[in-house]
N, C-alpha and C positions, 0 to 999 in steps of 0.2 A: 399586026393586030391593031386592031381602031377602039378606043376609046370615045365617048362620049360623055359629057357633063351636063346632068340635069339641072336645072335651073330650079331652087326651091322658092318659097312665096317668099314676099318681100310685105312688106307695109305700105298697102295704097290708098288706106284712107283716111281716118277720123273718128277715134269712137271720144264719145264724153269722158272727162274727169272721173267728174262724179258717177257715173256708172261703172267703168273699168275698179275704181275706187273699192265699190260695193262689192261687186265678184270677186277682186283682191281679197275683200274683209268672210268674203262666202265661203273662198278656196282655203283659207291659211286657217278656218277651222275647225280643221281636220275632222276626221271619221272615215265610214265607209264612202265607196264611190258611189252609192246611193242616197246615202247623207248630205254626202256633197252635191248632189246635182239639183237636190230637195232647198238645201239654202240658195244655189245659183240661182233657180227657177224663184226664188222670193223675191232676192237682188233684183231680177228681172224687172218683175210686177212691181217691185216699190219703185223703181228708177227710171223704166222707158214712159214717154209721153203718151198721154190718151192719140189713137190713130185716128186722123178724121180721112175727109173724101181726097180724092185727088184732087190737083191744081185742073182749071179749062183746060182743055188740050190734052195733046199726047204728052207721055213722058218725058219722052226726049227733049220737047221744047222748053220745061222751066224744071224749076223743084215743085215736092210737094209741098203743100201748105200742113203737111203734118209734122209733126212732133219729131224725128231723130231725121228722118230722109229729108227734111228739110233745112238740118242745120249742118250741110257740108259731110256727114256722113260718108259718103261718096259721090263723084261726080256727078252731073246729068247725062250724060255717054256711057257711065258705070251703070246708071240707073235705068239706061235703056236697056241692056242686056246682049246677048250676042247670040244671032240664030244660028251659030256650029254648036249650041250647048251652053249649060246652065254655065253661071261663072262665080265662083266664091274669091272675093276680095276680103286680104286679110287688113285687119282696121288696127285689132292691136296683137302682141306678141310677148307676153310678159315677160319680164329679164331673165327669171328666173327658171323656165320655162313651165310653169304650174299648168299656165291655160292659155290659149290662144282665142281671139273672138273673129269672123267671118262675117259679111256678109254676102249673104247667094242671092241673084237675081237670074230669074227664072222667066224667059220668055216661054207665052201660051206651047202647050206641048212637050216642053223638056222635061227629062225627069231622069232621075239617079237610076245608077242599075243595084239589082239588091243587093246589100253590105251590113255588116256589122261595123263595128267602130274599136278603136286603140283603149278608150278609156270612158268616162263620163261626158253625155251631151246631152246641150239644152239650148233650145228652139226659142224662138220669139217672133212670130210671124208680124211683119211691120205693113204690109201692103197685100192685097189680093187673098189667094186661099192656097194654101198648099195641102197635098190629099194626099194621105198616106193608108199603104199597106203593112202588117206588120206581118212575120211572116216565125211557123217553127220550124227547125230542122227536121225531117222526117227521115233521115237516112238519105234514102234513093233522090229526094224529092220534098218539096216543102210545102206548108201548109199553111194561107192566111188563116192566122188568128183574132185578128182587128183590120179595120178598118176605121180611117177618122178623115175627118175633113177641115180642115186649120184656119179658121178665117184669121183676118187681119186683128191682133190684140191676144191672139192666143199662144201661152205661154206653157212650155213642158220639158220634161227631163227626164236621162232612163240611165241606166249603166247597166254594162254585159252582164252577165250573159242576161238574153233576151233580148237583145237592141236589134235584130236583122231585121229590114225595110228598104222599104222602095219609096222616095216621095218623087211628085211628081206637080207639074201645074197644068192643070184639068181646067181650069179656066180659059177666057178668053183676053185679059189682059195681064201684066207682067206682073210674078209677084216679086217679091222681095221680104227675106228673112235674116233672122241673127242668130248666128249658132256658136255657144260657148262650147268650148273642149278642153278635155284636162289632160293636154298634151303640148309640145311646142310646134305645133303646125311650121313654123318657119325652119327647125331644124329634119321633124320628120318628113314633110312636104303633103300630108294628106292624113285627115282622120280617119280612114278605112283601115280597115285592120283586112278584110276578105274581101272580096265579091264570088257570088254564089251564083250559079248560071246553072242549075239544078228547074225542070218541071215544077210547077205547082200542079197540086191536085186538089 
């Protein structure tokens, strides 16, 4: 019999003080998991920098001249992203394990497959546009509900039930997002609770 050890997420990058601070002070309190994802989403908007344009050039070759991607956040090889697939880097991991923060960088064309989630999550799109389906169970088969289009500065939150979606970057250059979770991503190894490989109709 063979064994195998999965490798769970580690800490690779850099989120603020002050912002990790505020989701500390959003998460501890308390209420429901819609409560909570309602002050995260505030944390958010009061803490992350106005987004401006990208730096000259690709990606790859500098930072951006904006607000949190520019202050060591993640590499500029993180910030390029990787065409086998989106990549979420975990920035912080609370002790305690309340919330874990992410960031996903999403080269043109990649995109989630449909899933719900563990617990409470909230989005903060820093770069490009992320485009989402939202989708309901139907039994056999699912049904979009919503549809949204996320540009850069747009800030949001949901907890189960109802959370099942597909995002995706329909764009033509890389985005890049911050997803709070009220789980320890570093212990669980992924905010997915399912994935749903069901028809849409």
């Amino acid at each position: 019999m063979s064994s195998s050890v999965v490798e769970l997420p580690r800490v690779t990058g850099t989120c603020p003080q002050l912002l990790t601070a505020a989701i500390r002070q959003a998460v501890r309190s308390g209420g429901s998991w819609q409560e909570t994802a309602d002050r995260v989403v505030a944390a958010l908007r009061g803490h992350l920098p106005e987004v401006g344009p990208l730096s000259a050039g690709p990606l790859s070759a500098g930072p951006l001249n904006s607000g949190l991607l520019g202050s060591g956040l993640l590499s500029a090889a993180q910030l390029a992203g990787d065409p086998s697939g989106y990549q979420a880097h975990l920035v912080h991991d609370e002790p305690d394990g309340s919330f874990s923060i992410l960031v996903a960088v999403w080269q043109p064309g990649q995109e989630t497959p449909v899933h719900d989630h563990l617990s409470w999550c909230c989005t903060a799109v820093l770069q490009g546009t992320e485009y989402e389906e939202v989708y309901a169970v139907r039994g056999d088969h699912l049904e979009v509900i919503d549809r949204n289009a996320n540009p850069a500065g747009a800030v949001s939150g949901f907890a189960p039930p109802g959370d099942v979606h597909l995002v995706r970057n329909a764009g033509d250059t890389v985005a890049v997002s911050m997803h709070v979770y009220g789980t320890d991503i570093a212990r669980v190894g992924s905010s997915v609770r399912r994935v749903y490989d069901l028809p849409v109709r």
